[in-house]
C-alpha positions in Angstrom: -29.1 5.2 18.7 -28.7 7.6 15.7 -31.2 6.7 12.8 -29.5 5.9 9.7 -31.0 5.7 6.2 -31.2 2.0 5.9 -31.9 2.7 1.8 -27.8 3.9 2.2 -26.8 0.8 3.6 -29.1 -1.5 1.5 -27.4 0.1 -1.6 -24.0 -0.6 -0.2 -24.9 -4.0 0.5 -26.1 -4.7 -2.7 -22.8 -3.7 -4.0 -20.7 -5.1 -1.6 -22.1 -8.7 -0.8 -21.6 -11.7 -3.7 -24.1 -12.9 -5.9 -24.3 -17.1 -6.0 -22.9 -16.3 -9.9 -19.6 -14.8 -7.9 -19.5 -17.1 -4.9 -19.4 -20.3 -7.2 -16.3 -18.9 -9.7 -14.4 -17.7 -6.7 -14.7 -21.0 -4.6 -13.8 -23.0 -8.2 -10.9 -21.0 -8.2 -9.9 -21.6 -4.8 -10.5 -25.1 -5.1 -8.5 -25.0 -8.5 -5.4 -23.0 -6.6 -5.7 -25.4 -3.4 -4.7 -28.5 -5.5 -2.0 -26.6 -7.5 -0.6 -25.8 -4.1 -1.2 -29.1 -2.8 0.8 -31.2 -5.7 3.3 -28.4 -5.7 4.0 -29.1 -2.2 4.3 -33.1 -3.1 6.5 -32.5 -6.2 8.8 -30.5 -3.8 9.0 -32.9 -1.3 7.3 -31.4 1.8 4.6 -32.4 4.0 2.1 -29.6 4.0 -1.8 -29.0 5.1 -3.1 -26.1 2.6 -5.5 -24.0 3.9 -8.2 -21.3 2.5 -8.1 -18.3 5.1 -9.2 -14.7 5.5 -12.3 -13.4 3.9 -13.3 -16.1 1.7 -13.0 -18.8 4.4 -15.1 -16.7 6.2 -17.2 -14.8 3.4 -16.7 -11.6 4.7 -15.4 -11.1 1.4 -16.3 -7.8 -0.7 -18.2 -8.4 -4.3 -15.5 -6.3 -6.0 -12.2 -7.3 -4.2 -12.0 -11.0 -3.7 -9.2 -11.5 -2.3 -7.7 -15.0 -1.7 -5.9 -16.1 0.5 -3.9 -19.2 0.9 -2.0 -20.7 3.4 0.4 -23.1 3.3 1.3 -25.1 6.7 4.8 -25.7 6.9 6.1 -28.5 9.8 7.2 -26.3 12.9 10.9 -28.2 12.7 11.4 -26.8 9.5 14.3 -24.1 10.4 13.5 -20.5 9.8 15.7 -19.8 6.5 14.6 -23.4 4.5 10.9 -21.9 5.3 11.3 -18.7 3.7 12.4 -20.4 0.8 10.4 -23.5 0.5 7.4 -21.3 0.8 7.7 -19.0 -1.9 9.1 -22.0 -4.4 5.9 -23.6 -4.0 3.9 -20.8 -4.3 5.7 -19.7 -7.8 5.3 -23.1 -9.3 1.9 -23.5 -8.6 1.1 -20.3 -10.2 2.9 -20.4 -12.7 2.0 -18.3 -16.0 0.5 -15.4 -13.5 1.8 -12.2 -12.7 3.7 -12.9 -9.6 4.9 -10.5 -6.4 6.7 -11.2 -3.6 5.9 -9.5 -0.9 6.6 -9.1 2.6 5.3 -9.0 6.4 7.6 -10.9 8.8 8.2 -13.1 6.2 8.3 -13.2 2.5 4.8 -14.6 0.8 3.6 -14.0 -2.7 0.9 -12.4 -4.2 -0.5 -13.6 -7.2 -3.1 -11.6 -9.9 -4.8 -14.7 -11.9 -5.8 -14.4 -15.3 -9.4 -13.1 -14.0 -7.7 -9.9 -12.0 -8.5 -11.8 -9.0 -5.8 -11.0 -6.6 -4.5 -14.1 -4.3 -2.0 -14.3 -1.5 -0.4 -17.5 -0.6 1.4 -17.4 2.7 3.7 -19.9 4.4 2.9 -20.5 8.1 4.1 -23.2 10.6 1.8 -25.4 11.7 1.5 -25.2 15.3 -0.4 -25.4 18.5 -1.8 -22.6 19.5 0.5 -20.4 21.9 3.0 -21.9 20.4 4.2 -19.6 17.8 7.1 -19.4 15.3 6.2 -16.6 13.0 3.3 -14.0 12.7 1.1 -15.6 10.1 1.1 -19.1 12.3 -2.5 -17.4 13.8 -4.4 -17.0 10.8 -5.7 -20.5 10.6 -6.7 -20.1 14.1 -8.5 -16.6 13.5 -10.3 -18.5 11.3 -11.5 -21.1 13.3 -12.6 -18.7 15.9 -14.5 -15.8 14.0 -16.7 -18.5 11.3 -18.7 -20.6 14.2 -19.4 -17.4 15.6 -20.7 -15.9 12.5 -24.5 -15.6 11.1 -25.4 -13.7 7.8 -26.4 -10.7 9.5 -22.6 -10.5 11.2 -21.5 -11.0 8.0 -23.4 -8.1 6.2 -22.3 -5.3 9.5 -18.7 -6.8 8.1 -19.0 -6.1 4.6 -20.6 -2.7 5.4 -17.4 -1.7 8.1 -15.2 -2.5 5.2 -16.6 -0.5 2.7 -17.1 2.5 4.8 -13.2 1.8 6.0 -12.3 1.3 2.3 -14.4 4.4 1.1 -12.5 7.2 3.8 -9.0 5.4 3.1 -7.9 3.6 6.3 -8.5 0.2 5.5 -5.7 -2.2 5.1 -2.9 -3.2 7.4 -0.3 -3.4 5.3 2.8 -0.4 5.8 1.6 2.0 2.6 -1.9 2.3 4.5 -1.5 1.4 8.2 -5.3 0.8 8.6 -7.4 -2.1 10.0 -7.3 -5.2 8.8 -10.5 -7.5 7.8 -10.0 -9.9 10.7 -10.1 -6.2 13.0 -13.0 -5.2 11.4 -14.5 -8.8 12.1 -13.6 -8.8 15.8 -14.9 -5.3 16.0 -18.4 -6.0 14.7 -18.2 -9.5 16.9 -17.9 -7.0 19.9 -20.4 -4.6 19.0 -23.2 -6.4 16.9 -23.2 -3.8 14.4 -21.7 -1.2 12.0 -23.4 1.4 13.3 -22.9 0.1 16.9 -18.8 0.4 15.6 -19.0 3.9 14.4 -21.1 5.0 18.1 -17.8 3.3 20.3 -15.5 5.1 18.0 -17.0 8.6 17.8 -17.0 8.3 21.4 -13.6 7.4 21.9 -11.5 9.7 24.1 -8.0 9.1 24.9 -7.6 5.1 24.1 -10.1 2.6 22.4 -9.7 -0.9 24.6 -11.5 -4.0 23.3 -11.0 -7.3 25.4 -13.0 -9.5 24.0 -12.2 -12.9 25.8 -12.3 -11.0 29.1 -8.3 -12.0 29.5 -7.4 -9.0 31.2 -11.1 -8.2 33.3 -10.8 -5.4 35.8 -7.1 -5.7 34.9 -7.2 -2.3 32.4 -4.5 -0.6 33.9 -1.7 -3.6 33.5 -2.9 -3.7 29.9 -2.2 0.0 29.1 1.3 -0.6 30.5 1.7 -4.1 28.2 0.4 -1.9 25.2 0.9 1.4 24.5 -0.9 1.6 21.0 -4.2 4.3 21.3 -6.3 1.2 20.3 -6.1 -2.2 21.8 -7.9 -5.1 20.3 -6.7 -8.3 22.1 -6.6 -11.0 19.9 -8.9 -13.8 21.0 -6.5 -16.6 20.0 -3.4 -14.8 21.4 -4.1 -12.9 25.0 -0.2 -11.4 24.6 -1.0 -9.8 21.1 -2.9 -6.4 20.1 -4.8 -7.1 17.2 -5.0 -3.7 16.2 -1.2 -2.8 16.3 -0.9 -2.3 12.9 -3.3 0.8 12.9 -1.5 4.2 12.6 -2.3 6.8 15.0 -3.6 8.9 11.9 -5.5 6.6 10.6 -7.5 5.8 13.6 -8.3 9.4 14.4 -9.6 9.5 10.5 -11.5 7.2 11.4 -13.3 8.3 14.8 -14.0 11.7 12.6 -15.4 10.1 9.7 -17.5 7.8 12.5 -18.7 11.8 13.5 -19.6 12.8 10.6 -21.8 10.0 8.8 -23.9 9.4 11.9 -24.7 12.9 11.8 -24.9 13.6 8.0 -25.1 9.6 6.0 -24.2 9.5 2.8 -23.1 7.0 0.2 -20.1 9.1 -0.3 -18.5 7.7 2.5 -18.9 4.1 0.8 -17.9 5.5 -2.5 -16.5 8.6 -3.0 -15.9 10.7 -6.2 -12.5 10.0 -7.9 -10.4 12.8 -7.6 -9.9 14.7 -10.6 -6.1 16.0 -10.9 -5.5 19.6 -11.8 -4.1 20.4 -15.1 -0.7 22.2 -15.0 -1.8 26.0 -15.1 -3.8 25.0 -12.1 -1.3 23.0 -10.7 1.1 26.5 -11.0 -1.2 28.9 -9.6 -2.0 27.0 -6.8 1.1 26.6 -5.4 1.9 30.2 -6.5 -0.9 30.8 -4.0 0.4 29.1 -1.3 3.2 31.2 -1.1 4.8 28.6 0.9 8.2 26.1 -0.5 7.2 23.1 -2.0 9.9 20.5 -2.3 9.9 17.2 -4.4 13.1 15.0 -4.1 12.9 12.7 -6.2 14.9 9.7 -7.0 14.9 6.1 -9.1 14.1 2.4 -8.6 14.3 0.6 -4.9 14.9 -2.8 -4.8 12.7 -3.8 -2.2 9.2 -6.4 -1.8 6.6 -3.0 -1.4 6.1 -3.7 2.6 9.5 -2.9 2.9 9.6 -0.3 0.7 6.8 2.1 2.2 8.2 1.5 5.7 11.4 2.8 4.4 9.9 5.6 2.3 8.1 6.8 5.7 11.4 6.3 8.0 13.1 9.0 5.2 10.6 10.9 5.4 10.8 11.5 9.0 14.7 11.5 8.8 14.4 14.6 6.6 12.1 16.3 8.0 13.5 16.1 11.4 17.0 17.3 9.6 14.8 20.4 8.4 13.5 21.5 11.0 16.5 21.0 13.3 18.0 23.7 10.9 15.5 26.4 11.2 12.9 25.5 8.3 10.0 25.3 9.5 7.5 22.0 7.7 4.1 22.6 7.4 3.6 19.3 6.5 5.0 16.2 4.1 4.2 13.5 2.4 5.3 10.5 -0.1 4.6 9.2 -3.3 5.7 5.9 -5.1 4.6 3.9 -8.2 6.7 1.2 -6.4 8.5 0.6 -9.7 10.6 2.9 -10.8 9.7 6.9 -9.5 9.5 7.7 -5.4 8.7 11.1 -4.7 9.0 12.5 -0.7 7.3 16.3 -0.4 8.4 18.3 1.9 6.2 21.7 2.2 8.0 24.7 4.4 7.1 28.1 5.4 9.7 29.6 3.5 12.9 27.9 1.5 15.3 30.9 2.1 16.6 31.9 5.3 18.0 34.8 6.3 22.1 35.2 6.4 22.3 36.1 10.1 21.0 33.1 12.6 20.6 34.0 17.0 22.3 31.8 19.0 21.6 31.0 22.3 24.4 30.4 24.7 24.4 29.4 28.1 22.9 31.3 31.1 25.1 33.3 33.0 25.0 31.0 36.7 26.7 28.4 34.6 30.4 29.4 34.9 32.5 26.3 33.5 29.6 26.2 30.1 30.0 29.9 30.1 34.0 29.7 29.6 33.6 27.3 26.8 31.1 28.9 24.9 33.2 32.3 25.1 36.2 30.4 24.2 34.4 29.0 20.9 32.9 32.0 19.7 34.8 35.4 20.9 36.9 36.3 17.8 35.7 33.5 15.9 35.3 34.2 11.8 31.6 33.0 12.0 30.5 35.2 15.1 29.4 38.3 13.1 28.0 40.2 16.3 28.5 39.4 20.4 29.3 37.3 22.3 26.9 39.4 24.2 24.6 39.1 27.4 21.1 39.5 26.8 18.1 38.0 29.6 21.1 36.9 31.7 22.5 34.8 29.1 25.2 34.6 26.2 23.8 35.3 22.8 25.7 35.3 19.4 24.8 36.4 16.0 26.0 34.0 13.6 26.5 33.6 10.2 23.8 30.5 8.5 25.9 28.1 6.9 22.8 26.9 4.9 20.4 29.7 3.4 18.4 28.0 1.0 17.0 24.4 1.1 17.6 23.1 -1.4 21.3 23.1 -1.7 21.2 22.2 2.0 19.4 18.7 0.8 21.7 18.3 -2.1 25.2 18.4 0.4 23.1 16.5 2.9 22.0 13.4 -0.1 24.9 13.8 -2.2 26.5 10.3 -0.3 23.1 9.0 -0.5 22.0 10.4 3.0 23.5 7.8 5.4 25.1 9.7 7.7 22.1 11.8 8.2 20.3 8.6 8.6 18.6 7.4 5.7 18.1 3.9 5.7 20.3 2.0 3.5 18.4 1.1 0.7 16.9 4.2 0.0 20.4 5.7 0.5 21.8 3.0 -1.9 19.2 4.0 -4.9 19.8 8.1 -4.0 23.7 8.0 -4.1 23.1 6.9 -7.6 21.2 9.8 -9.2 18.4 12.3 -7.0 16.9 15.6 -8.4 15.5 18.2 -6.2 12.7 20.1 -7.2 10.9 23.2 -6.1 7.6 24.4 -6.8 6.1 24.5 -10.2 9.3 23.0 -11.4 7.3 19.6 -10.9 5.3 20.6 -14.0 7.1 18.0 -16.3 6.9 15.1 -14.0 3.4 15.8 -12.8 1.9 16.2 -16.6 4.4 12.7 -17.4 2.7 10.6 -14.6 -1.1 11.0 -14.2 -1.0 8.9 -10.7 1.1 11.2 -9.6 -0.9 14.0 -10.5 -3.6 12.8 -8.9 -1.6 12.7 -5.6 -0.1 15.7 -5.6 -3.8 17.5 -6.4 -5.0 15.6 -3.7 -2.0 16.9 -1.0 -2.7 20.3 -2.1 -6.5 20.2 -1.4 -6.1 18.3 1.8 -9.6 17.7 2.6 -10.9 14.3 3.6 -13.2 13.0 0.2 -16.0 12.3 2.7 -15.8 16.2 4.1 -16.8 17.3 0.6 -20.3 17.4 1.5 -21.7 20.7 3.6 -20.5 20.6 6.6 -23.0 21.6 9.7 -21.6 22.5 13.3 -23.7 19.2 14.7 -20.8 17.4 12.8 
């Protein structure tokens, strides 16, 4: 086993696991929320078990980020729709006075910021047997049950140090924006491997697919699981042998991950725990380094999208593809992209391209020469046709026309493609809704005025333009 500094991760402990001062005012505010629930439940009329889940229940919780959450076990005949609703009316009234936001997974559930910045999420669930279930969050209580008996304060301390290390590179959380591991992942993982450390050894190590069966369900039955699941990890979930625990983990954010894993058991540091804050470039940096870039940098930018944030970001990231896909089926070539919300009222998608401008005169490949019937078509469609500036012409035994490029530079070919809002192209409707109203595109240091308006976005755009990983600021060796 690699030798890790254990001063590093006694620091990070210090800092990551309560004191008995914190441990006593967040379980007297749990308790406090429980019976708000609880008579908000009776003065609505329904029959519910509340519940204390996730970290807290389990205190695996994080000294800085105590999140709470609450459940809130609905009878299983309850239909579908009254659910929804009865769940988030109960939730509002017993947190009343608050700042409230709904949010959403499979099904609405709110999340609540008390007067203490403590952040708490009060779910609905059906209360069911096990197997049984009618929505996603109906296995929480049951992840519960299974991960505390199993648990000793050691276990718990490997937890708190996975999530810190996940938190500190960026990849934890399961929710849409991030697309990381969740807490109960990074419980079952350290439940399988005894250890952080033990964690970031199976990970560095990990080749094509990362396949954790801890309940043996599937034993010497591996290849019938890679055909069930096709994700690049597979966690099966102990309390639910048909459900990947770690489905929710992005391709990219696992492969972060596995690096990261690389690099601190070969050079430690408390920078991977807690790394600097980035500092945003002011605007005459911000000008000359995408001068330097020499490349097309393209903000489009439009309003407000009414939409709980889950739903948001997985639209943001479906448009993002939509255009990007558009873009390069049309000859510009994308280095890379990215997107940017304050999930209020400003969404930003970049778009970075070799080059913005193409040239007047596009090649056209026709169809090779053995295919008579295609031939005849394609001759028919382009000999003495008003766009066919040179050919139709025979070149490596096939037709070839030179053509003339509807679309030269990109961004008036984004501003005929959004101007209906995008649909046809694709874009999903609630995004297209919000950009048929009013979009701007932007290109290059003409982002100067938003970017010096809107610090968070400052920050995010200096970070896209460096690139690097925070926890690759540090030398980097070849052992790494």
């Amino acid at each position: 086993m690699t030798l890790i500094p254990e001063k590093i991760l006694a620091q990070v402990l210090e800092r990551t696991t309560p004191t008995q001062k914190n441990r006593e005012e967040i379980l007297s505010l749990t308790e406090e929320l429980i019976e708000k629930v609880r008579a908000a439940a009776i003065h609505a009329g329904i029959k519910a078990e509340v519940r204390i889940e996730g970290s807290v229940a389990k205190d695996t919780w994080l000294q800085e980020e105590p999140d709470i959450d609450i459940f809130i076990r609905l009878p299983n005949k309850m239909p579908r729709q009254t659910f929804e609703k009865v769940g988030l009316t109960i939730a509002k009234e017993a947190t009343k006075g608050s700042r409230q936001i709904e949010r959403f997974a499979e099904h609405p559930y709110l999340e609540v910021h008390t007067k203490n910045k403590t952040r708490v999420n009060i779910v609905p669930c059906y209360k069911v047997k096990p197997g049984q279930w009618l929505s996603a969050t109906d296995r929480t209580p049951f992840h519960t049950d299974y991960v505390m008996p199993r648990l000793t304060n050691r276990l718990r301390n490997e937890i708190r140090l996975l999530k810190q290390f996940m938190k500190g590179i960026g990849v934890y959380g399961a929710e849409i924006k991030v697309g990381g591991f969740s807490g109960y992942l990074c419980e079952l993982l350290i439940l399988k491997y005894n250890s952080f450390i033990e964690v970031l050894e199976s990970a560095s190590n990990m080749k094509n697919i990362w396949l954790i069966d801890y309940e043996g369900y599937y034993e010497e039955r591996e290849n019938n699981l890679q055909k069930i699941f096709t994700d690049p990890l597979i966690v099966i979930d102990p309390v639910d042998k048909g459900r990947n625990a770690a489905s929710a983990v992005r391709e990219d954010r696992l492969v972060e991950f596995v690096a990261a894993s690389r690099k601190f058991l070969r050079t430690p540091s408390l920078e991977f725990f807690y790394p600097k804050e980035i500092e945003a470039l002011n605007v005459s940096q911000l000008v000359s380094e995408i001068r330097k870039r020499g490349s097309t940098l393209v903000f489009v930018k439009f309003g407000q999208v009414k939409a709980v944030p889950d739903v948001l970001w997985g639209q943001l990231y479906k448009t993002r593809r939509t255009l990007r896909k558009m873009l390069e089926q049309n000859d510009f070539e994308v280095i890379r992209d990215d997107v940017w919300s304050d999930e209020k009222q400003f969404n930003i998608l970049v778009l970075e391209l070799e080059q913005g401008w193409l040239p007047s005169v596009k090649k056209h490949l026709g169809p090779p020469i053995r295919k008579k019937s295609e031939c005849q078509n394609f001759l028919r469609k382009h000999n003495g046709s008003t766009a066919t500036l040179s050919g139709p012409y025979i070149e490596n035994s096939r037709w070839v026309v030179e053509i003339k490029r509807r679309h030269k530079d990109v961004a008036s070919f984004l501003a005929e493609r959004l101007k209906d809002g995008g649909r046809q192209i694709g874009v999903p409707k609630i995004i297209s809704h919000t950009i048929s109203e009013d979009f701007k595109i932007l290109l290059n240091e003409n982002i100067a005025r938003l970017y010096s308006a809107k610090p968070e976005f400052a920050k995010f755009v200096s970070k896209y333009l460096k690139a690097k990983p925070k926890w690759l600021e540090r030398s980097y060796t070849n052992k790494a």
